[in-house]
DRENPA-3360 file (N, C-alpha, C; in nm, 2 decimals, always signed):
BEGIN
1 = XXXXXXXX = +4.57/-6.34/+11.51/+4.56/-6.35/+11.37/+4.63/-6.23/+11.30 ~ +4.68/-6.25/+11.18/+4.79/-6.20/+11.12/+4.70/-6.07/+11.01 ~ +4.66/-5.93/+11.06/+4.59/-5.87/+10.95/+4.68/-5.82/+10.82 ~ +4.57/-5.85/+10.73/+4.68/-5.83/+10.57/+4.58/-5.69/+10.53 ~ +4.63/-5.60/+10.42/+4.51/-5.49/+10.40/+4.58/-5.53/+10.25 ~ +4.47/-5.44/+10.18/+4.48/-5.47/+10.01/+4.38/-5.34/+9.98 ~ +4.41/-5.29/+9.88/+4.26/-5.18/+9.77/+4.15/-5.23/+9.86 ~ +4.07/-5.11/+9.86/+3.94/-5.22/+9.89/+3.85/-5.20/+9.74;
9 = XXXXXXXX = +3.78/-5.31/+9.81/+3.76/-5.38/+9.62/+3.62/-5.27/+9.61 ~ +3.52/-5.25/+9.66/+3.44/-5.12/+9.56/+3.51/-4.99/+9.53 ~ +3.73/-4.97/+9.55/+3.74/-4.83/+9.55/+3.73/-4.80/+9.35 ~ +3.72/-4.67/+9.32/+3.72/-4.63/+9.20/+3.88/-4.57/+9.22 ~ +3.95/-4.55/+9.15/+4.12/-4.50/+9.12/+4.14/-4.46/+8.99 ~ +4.27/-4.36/+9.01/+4.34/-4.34/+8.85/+4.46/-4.29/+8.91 ~ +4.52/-4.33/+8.85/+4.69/-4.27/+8.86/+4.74/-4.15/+8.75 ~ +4.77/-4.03/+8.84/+4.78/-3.91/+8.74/+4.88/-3.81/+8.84;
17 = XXXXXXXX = +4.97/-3.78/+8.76/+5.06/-3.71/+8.81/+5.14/-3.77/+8.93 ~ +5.16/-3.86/+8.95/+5.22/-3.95/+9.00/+5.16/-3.98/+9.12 ~ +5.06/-3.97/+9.14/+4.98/-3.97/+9.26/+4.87/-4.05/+9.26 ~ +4.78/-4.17/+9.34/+4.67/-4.20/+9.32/+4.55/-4.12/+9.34 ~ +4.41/-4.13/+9.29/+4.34/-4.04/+9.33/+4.19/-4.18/+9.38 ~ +4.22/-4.19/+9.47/+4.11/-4.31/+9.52/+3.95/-4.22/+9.56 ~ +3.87/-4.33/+9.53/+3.69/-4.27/+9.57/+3.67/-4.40/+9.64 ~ +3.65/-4.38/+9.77/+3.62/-4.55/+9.84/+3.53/-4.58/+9.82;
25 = XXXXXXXX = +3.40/-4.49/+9.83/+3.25/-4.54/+9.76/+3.19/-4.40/+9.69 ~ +3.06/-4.38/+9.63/+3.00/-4.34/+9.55/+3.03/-4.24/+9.68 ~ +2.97/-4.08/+9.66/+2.97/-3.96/+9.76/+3.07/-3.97/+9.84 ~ +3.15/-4.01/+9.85/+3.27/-4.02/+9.98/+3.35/-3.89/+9.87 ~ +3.46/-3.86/+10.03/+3.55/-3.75/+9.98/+3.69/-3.86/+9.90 ~ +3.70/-3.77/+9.77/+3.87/-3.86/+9.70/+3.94/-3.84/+9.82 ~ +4.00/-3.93/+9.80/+4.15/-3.97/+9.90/+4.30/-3.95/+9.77 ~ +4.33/-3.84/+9.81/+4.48/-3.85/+9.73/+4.63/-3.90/+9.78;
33 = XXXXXXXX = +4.66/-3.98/+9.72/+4.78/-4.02/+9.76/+4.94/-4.03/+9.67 ~ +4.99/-3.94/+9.73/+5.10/-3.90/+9.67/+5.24/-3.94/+9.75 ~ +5.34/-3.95/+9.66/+5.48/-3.99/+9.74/+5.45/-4.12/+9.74 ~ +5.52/-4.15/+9.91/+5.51/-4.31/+9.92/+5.37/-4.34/+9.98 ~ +5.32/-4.22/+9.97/+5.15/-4.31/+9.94/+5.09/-4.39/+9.83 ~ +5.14/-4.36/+9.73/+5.11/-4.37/+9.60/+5.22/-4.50/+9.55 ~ +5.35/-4.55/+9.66/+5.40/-4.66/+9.65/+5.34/-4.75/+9.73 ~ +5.28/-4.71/+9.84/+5.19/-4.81/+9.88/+5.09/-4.81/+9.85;
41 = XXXXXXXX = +5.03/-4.78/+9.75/+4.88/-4.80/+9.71/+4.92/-4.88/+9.64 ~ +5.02/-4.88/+9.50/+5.11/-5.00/+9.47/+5.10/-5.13/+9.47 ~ +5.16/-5.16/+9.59/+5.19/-5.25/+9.73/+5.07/-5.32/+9.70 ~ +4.97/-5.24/+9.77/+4.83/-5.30/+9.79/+4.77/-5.36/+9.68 ~ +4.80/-5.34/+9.59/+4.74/-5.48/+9.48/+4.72/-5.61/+9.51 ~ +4.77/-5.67/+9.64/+4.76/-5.76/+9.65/+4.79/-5.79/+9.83 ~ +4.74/-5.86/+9.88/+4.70/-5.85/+10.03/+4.84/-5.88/+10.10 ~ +4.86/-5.74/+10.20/+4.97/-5.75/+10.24/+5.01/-5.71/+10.40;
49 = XXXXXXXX = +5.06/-5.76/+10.47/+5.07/-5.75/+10.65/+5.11/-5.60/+10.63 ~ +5.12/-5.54/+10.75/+5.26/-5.48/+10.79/+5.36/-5.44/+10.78 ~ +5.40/-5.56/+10.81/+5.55/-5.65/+10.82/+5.57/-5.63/+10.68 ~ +5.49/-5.70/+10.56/+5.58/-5.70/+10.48/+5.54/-5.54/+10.37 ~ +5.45/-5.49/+10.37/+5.47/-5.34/+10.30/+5.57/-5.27/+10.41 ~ +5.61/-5.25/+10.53/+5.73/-5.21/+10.61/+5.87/-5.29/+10.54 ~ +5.85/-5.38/+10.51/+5.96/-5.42/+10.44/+6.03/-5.37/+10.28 ~ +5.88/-5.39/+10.18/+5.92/-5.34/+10.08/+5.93/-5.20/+10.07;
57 = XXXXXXXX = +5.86/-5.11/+10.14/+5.92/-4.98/+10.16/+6.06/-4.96/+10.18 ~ +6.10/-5.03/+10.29/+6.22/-5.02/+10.37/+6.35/-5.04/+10.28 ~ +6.28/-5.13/+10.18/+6.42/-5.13/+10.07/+6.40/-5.04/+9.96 ~ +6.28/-4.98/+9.94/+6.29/-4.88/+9.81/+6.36/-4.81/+9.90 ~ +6.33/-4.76/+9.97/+6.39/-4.63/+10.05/+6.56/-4.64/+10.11 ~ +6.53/-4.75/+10.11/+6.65/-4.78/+10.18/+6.68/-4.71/+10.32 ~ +6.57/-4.77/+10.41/+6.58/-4.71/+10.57/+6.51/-4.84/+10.65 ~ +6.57/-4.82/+10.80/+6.51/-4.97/+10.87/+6.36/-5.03/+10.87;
65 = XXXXXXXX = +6.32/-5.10/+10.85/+6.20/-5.15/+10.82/+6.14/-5.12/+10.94 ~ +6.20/-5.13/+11.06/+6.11/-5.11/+11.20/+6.10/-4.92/+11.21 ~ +6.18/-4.87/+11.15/+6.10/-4.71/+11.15/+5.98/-4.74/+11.10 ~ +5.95/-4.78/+10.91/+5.88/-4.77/+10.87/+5.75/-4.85/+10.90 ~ +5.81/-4.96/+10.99/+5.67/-4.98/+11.01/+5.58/-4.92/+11.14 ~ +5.66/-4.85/+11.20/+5.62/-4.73/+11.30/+5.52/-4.64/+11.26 ~ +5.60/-4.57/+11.12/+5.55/-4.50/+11.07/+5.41/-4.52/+10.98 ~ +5.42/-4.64/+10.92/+5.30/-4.72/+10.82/+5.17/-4.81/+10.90;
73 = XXXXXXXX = +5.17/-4.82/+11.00/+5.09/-4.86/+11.06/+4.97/-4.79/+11.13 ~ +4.95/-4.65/+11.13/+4.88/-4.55/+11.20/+4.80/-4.50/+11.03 ~ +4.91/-4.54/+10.94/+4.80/-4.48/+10.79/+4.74/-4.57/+10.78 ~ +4.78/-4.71/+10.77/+4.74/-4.83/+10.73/+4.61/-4.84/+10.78 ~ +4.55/-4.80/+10.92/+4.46/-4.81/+11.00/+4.35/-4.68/+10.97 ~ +4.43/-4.56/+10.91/+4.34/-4.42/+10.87/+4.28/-4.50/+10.73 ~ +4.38/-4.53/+10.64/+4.30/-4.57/+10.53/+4.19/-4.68/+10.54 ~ +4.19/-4.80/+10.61/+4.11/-4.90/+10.63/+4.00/-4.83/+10.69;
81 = XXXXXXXX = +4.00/-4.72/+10.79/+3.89/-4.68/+10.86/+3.83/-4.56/+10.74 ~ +3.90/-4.51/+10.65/+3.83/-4.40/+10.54/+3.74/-4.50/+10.39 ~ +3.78/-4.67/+10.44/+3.69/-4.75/+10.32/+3.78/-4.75/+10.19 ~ +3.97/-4.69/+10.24/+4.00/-4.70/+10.07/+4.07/-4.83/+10.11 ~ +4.12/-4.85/+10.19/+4.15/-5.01/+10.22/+4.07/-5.11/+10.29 ~ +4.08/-5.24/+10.26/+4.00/-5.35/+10.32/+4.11/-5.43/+10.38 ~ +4.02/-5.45/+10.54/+4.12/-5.56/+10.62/+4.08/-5.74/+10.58 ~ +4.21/-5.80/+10.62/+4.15/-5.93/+10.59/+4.22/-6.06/+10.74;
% end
């Protein structure tokens, strides 16, 4: 089965300084995300594989999508396990 991740839906957010500032739940530590964290927080508006946030990375940036999803797959898995992303 094909996992998609997206916001997870109890996070609290604001976008300031070009950066997100995520609270996954009530007492939890903010999660800051800056750079192309802050393009994939983006992204995640709406439920997305791997595959394809490696892809739309790949063309903002303009670098091979199989780096990035080398690279994007080990956050993808830190954020879903810190409650600011939800798997589906």
């Amino acid at each position: 089965m094909l996992v998609r991740y997206q916001r997870a839906a109890g996070a609290v957010w604001r976008n300031a300084h070009g950066c997100a500032f995520v609270l996954p739940q009530p007492g939890s530590e903010i999660v800051v995300l800056a750079g192309t964290g802050h393009d994939l927080w983006r992204l995640l508006a709406e439920p997305m594989s791997i595959d394809q946030v490696a892809h739309c990375l790949a063309e903002t940036y303009d670098v091979p999508a199989d780096a990035v999803t080398r690279d994007v797959a080990p956050i993808l898995d830190e954020l879903a396990s810190r409650g600011v992303l939800d798997e589906e």
